[in-house]
C-alpha positions in Angstrom: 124.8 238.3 100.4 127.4 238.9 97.1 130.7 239.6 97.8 133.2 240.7 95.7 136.9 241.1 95.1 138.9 243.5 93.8 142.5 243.0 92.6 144.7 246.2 91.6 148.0 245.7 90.4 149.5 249.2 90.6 152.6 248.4 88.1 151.5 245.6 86.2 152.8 246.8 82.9 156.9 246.4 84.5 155.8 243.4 86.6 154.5 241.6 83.7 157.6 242.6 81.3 159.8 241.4 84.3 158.5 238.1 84.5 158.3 237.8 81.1 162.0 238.5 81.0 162.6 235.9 83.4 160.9 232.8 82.0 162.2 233.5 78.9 166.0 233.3 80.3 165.2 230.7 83.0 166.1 232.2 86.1 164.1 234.0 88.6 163.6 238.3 88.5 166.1 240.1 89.3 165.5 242.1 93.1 168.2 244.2 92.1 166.5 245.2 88.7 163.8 246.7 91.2 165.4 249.3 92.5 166.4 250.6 89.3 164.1 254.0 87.8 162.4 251.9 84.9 159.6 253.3 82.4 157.4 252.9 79.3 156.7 254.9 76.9 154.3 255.7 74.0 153.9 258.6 72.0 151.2 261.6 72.9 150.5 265.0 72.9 154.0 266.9 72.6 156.3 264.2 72.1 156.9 260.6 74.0 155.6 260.2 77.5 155.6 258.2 80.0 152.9 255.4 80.6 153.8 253.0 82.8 156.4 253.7 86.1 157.7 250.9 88.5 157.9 251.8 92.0 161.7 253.1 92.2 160.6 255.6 89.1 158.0 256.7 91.4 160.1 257.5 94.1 162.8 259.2 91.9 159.6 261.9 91.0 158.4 260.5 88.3 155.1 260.8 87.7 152.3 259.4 85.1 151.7 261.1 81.7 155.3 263.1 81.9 157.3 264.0 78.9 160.3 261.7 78.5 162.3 264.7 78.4 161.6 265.9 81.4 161.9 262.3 82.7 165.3 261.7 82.0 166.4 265.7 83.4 165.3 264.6 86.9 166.6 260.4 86.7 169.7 260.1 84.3 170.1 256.5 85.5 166.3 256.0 83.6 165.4 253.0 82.1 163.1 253.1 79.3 160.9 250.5 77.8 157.9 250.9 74.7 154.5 250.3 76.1 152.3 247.4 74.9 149.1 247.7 76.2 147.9 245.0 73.8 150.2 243.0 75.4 149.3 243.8 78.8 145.6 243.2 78.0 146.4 238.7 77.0 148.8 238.3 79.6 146.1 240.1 82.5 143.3 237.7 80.4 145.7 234.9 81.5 146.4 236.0 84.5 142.5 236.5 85.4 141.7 232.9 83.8 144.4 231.3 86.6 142.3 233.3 89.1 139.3 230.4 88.5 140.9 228.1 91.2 139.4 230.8 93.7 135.9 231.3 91.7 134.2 230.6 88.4 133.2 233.9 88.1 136.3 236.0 87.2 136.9 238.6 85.0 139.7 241.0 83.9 139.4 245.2 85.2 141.2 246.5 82.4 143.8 248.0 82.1 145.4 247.0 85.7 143.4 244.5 87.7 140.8 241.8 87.4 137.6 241.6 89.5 135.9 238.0 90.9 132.8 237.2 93.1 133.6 235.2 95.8 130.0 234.4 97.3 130.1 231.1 98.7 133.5 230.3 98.0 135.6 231.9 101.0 134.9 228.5 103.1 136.9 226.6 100.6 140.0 228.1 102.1 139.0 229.1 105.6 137.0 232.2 105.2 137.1 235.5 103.7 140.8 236.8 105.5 142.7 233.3 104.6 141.5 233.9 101.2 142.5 237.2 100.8 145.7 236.0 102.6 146.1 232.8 100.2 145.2 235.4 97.3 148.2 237.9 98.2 150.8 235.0 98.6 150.1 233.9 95.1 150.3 237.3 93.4 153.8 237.8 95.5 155.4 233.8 94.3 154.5 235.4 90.6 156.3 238.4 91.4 153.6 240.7 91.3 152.3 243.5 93.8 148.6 243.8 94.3 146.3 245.5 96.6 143.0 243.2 97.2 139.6 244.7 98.7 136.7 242.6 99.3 133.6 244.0 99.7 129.7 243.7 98.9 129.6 246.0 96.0 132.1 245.7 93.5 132.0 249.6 93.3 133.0 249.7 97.0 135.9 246.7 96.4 137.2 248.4 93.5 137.5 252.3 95.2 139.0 250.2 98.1 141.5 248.3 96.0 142.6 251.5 94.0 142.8 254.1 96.8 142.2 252.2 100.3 146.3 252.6 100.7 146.2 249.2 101.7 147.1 246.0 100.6 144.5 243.9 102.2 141.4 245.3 102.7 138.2 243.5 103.8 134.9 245.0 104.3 132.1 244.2 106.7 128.6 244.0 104.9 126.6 247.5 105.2 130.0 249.4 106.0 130.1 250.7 102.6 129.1 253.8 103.2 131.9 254.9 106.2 134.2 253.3 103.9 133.8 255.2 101.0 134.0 258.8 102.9 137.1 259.5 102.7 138.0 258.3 99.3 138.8 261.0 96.7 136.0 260.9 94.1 137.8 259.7 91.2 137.1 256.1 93.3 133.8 256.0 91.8 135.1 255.6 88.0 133.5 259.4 87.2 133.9 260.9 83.6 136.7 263.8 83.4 134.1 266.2 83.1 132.0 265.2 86.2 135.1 265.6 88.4 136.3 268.5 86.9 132.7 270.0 87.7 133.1 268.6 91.1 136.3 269.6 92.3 135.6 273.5 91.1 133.0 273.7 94.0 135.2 272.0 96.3 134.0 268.4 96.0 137.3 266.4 96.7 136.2 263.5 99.1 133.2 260.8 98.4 131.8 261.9 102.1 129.8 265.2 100.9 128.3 263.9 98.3 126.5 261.0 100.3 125.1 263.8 102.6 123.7 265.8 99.9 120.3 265.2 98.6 120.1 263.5 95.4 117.8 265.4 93.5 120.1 268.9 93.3 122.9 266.6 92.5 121.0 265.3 89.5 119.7 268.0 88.4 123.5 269.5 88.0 125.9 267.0 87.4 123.2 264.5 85.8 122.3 260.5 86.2 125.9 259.4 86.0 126.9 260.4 89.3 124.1 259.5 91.2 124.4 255.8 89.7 128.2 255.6 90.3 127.4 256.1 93.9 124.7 253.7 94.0 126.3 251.2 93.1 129.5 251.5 94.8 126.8 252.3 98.2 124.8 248.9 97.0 121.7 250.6 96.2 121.7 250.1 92.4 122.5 246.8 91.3 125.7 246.0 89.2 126.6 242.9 87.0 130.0 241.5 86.6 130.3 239.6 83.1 132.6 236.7 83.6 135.5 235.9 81.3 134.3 232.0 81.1 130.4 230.9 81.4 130.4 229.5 85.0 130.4 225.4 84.5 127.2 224.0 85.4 128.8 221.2 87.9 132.3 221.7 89.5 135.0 219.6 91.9 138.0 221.1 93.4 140.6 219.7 95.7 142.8 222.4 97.5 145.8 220.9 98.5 148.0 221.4 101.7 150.8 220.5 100.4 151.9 220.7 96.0 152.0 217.2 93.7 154.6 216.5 91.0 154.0 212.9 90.3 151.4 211.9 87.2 150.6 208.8 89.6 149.7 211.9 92.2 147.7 213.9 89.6 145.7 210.8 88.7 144.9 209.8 92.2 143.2 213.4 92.6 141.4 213.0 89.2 139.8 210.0 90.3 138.3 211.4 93.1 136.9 214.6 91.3 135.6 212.0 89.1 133.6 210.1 91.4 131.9 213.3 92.8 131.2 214.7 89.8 129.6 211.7 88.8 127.3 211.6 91.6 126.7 215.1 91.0 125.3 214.6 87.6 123.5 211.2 88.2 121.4 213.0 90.8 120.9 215.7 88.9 119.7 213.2 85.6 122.4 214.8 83.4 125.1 214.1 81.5 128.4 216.3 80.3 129.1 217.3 77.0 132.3 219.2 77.7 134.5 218.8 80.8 137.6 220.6 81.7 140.1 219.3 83.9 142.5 222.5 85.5 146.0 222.1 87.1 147.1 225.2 88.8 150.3 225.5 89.9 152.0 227.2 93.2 153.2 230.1 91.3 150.0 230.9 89.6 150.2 229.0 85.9 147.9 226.8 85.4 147.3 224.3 82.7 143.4 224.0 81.5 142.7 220.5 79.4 139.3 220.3 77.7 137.7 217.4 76.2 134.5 216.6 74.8 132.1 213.7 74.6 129.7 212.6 71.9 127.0 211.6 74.0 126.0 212.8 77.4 129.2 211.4 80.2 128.1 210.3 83.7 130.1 207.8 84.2 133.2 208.5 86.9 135.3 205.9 85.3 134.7 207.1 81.4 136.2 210.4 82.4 139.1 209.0 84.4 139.9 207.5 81.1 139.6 210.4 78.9 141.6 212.3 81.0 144.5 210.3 82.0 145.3 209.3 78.2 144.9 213.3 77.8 147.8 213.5 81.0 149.8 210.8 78.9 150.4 212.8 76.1 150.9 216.1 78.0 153.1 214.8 80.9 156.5 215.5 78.7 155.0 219.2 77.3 153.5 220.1 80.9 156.3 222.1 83.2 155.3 220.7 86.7 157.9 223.4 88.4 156.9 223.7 92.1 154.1 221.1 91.6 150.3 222.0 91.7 148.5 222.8 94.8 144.8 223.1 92.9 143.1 220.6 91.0 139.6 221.3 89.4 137.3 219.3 87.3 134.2 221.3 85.4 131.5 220.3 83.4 131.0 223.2 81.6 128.0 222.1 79.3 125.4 219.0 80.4 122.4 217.7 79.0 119.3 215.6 80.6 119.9 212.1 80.0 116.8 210.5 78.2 115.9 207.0 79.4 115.2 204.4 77.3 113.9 200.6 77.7 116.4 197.7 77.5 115.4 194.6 75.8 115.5 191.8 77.8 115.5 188.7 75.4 118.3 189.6 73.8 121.5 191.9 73.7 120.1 195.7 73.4 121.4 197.7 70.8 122.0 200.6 72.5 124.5 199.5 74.5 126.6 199.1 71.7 126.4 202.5 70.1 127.0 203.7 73.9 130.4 201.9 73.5 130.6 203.2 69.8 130.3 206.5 71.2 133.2 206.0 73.8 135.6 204.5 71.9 135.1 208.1 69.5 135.6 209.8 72.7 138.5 208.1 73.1 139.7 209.3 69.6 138.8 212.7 69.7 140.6 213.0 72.9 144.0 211.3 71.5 143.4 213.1 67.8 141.9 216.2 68.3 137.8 216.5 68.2 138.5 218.1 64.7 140.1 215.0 62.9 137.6 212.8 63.9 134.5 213.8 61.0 131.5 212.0 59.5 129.7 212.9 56.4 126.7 214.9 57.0 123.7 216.4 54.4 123.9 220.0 53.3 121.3 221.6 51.2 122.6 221.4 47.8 121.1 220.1 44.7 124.6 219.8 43.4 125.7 216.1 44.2 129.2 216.4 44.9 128.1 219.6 47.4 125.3 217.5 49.2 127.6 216.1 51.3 129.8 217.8 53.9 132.4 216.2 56.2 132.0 217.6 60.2 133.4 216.8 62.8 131.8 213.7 64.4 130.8 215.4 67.6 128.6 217.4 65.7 126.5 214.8 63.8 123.6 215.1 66.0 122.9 218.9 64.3 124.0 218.3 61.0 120.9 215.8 60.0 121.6 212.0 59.2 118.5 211.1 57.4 119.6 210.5 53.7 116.8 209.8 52.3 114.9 212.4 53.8 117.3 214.8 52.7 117.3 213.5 48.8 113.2 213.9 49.0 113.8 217.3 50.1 115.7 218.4 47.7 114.1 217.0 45.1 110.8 217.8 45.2 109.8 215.2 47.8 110.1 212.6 45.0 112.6 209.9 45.0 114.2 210.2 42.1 117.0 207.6 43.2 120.7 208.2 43.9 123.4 205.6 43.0 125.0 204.1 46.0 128.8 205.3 45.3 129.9 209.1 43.7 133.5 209.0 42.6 135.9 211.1 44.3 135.8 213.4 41.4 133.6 213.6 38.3 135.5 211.5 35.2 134.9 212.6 31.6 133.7 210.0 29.5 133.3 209.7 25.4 129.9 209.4 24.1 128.6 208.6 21.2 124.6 209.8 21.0 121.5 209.9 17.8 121.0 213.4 18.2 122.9 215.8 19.6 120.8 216.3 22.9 120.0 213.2 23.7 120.6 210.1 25.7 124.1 207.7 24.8 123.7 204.8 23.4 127.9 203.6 24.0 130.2 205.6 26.0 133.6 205.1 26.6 135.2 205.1 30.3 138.5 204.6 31.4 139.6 202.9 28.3 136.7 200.6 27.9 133.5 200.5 25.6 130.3 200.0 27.1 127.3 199.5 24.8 123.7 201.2 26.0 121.3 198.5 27.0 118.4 200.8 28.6 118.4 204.7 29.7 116.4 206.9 32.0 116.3 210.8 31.8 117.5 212.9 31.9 116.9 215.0 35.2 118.4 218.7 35.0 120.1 220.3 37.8 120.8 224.0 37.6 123.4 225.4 38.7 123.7 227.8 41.9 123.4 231.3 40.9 125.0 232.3 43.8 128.0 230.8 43.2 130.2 232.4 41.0 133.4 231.3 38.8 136.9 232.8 39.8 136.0 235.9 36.7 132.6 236.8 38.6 130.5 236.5 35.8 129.5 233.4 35.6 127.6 230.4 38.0 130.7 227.7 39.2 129.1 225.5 37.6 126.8 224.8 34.1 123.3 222.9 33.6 123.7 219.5 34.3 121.3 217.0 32.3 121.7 213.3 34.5 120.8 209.8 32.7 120.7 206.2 34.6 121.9 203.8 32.2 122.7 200.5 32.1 124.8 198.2 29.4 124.6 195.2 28.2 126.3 193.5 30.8 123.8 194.5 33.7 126.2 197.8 35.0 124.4 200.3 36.0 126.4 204.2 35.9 125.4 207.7 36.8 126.4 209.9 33.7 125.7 213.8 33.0 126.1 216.1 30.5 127.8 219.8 31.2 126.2 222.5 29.2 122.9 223.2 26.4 123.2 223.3 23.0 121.0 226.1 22.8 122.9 228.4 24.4 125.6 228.0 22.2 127.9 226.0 25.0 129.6 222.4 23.9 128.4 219.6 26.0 131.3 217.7 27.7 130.0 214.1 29.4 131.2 212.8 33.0 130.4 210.2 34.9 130.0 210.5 37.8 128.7 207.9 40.3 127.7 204.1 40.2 124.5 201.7 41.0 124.3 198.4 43.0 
């Protein structure tokens, strides 16, 4: 059976502004500040009105939607405020992501609440009502006011949360139905015109329309009714699309009473570790991507993500990672009240491939299994993005055949060289030299004629006489790629000789541009043989 839960946060806009306020000044909200009328507004349809009202503006008579104007006639002592729903919609994304300590399936309701499904995850705090309970006590230490309806639709826990009248609601399986009756029937998220339609033959409750017969009501008001009401009654299925992919292997710890110390933190991770070890070596799998998540008592929560080169199983490899990772962070991260959740997540795994060990003599594999570790190790302390390799990329252009990635990434880049030479040239070796210089150097050259091969150049101050040539191979440039006017490839014909002098050096030398076309040839070199 699914169950779901339903969080509305009837003045979210002010709440979140409030506690905004207060972090920024370092003390806690103001009670006082309450009381007070308070609004925001934005501009509409005959001047600035009101879009957001805390809950002493609604009791003053203020009401949603109302001119500003008419606003401050009835409450001079108004306090007024511009409305950011943009705003509203990262900080209720944020909000929703510290809502993960409950389940991995969470998502944001915009523009006011934030839905989760909470099958087989009640037991983890004593069952459905301590969850709830546990769920309200958090959203009241952030200084926020929510009403919270489980059910087993999400239709039915969202019309309960919005217009229950209740703060906590929980809902028996199969009671949707006598629930739902006496909700007005803007609880099952209709279109303007459908309830307009409704309400001018006297529709106002969801009661009568569960008694009717379906097919008249389809025929008038069309589909969307009918599968509003299916849903919320559990008759048509609905999906709930969670903020963050659900991790494929997760650990938690709820604890009874908050941490503060790293040594505390640690001693936690370890044993998150250890289970999700044994989760994933009887399983046959190894992570890829593991996030470790600190949520403290008042509802922040601090996410730290790492990634591994090679499939992780190993408890104490992770303990590692992390705890550097908690070294660096302990003097950024704001402990406060100390943290009462701690969860570990593999969010992406792979099958471990087994392999046979040598048994004469030291197996190779263990050592790029440490190889890969100690990169671990320096993608965790660097950043995964400063640690890069040189990978192939499809250009005949040498200096463009090459790309640096970032090392985590090699696998699907393509590490076979030579391979990758033979295919781009034909699938014959033409040969490469071993080292390209940084940047192509311009050499003099003295030739016969004017197109062909050197027999002395000059490079870097130094004359080197011509002892033996082979070319030259033209590469074309990249039509594609254009020059900074638009008109022209980046780049010209390149005609490439291998030559080597009289004292046995062997150079990699090109020639820019073709006679014929009118261009003048400049020479570089460019790389260098064994």
């Amino acid at each position: 059976m699914r169950r779901f839960v339903s969080i509305w946060l009837p003045h979210w806009p002010l709440e979140r502004l409030a506690i905004q306020t207060a972090r920024r000044s370092g003390e806690p909200p103001d009670p006082e500040g309450a009381k007070t009328p308070h609004v925001l507004t934005a501009p509409g349809q005959g001047g600035i009105r009101l879009r957001a009202l805390n809950r002493a503006a609604v009791e003053a008579g203020l009401r949603q939607d109302q001119l500003l104007t008419d606003a401050q006639a009835l409450c001079r002592a108004l306090r007024v405020g511009d409305f950011d729903p943009a705003g509203d919609a990262r900080a209720l994304e944020k909000l929703t992501r510290s809502f993960t300590r409950y389940s991995p399936w969470v998502a944001c309701d915009l523009p006011e609440g934030l839905v989760l499904e909470s099958s087989g995850c009640d037991h983890l705090f004593g069952g459905e009502a301590k969850m709830l309970r546990h769920m309200q006590q958090l959203l009241t230490r952030m200084g926020l006011s929510g009403h919270l309806a489980l059910a087993s639709t999400l239709g039915a826990a969202r019309a309960l949360s919005r217009f229950g009248g209740r703060e906590i609601t929980l809902l028996s399986p199969g009671e949707e139905a006598r629930a739902l009756r006496p909700l007005p029937l803007a609880a099952l998220r209709l279109s303007a015109p459908i309830l307009e339609r409704l309400s001018r033959v006297g529709f106002k409750t969801i009661g009568p329309l569960i008694d009717k017969p379906r097919a008249p009501l389809r025929a008038r008001y069309g589909a969307e009714l009918l599968h509003k009401l299916a849903q919320a009654l559990g008759e048509a299925p609905e999906t709930l699309s969670p903020l963050s992919p659900p991790p494929d292997y997760r650990r938690q710890e709820v604890l009874q009473e908050p941490i503060l110390l790293l040594s505390q933190i640690k001693m936690v991770l370890s044993h998150l570790t250890e289970g999700l070890a044994a989760d994933l070596q009887a399983a046959h799998k190894g992570a890829r991507a593991l996030t470790f998540s600190l949520y403290r008592v008042d509802g922040v929560f601090y996410p730290i993500r790492l990634g591994t080169g090679s499939p992780c199983y190993e408890a104490d490899h992770m303990q590692r990672l992390f705890s550097e990772k908690l070294d660096l962070l302990q003097d950024e991260m704001n402990v406060g009240y100390g943290f009462d959740h701690l969860c570990l997540e593999a969010a992406e795994t792979e099958i471990l491939t087994a392999y046979q060990k040598d048994m004469t003599a030291k197996d190779a594999t263990d050592d790029l299994r440490d190889f890969d570790r100690l990169l671990d190790r320096f993608c965790g302390r660097l950043g995964a993005e400063h640690v890069r390799t040189f990978a192939a990329r499809a250009s005949h252009i040498p200096e463009r055949s090459q790309c640096l990635t970032p090392f985590r990434h090699r696998a699907d880049a393509g590490s076979d060289w030579l391979g990758h030479l033979k295919s781009l040239q034909g699938g014959a070796y033409l040969g490469r030299p071993v080292v390209l210089l940084p940047f192509p150097e311009p050499v003099t050259v003295m030739a016969e004629v004017p197109d062909g091969p050197p027999v002395r150049f000059d490079w870097r101050r130094i004359r080197h006489q011509v002892a033996a040539v082979d070319g030259p191979e033209r590469l074309s440039p990249e039509w594609w790629r254009r020059d900074m006017s638009g008109n022209r490839p980046a780049s010209e014909t390149r005609d490439y000789f291998r030559i080597e002098d009289e004292q046995g050096r062997r150079y990699w030398l090109y020639r820019a541009g073709l006679y014929e076309r009118g261009e003048t040839p400049r020479w570089y070199l460019q790389g260098l043989f064994a």
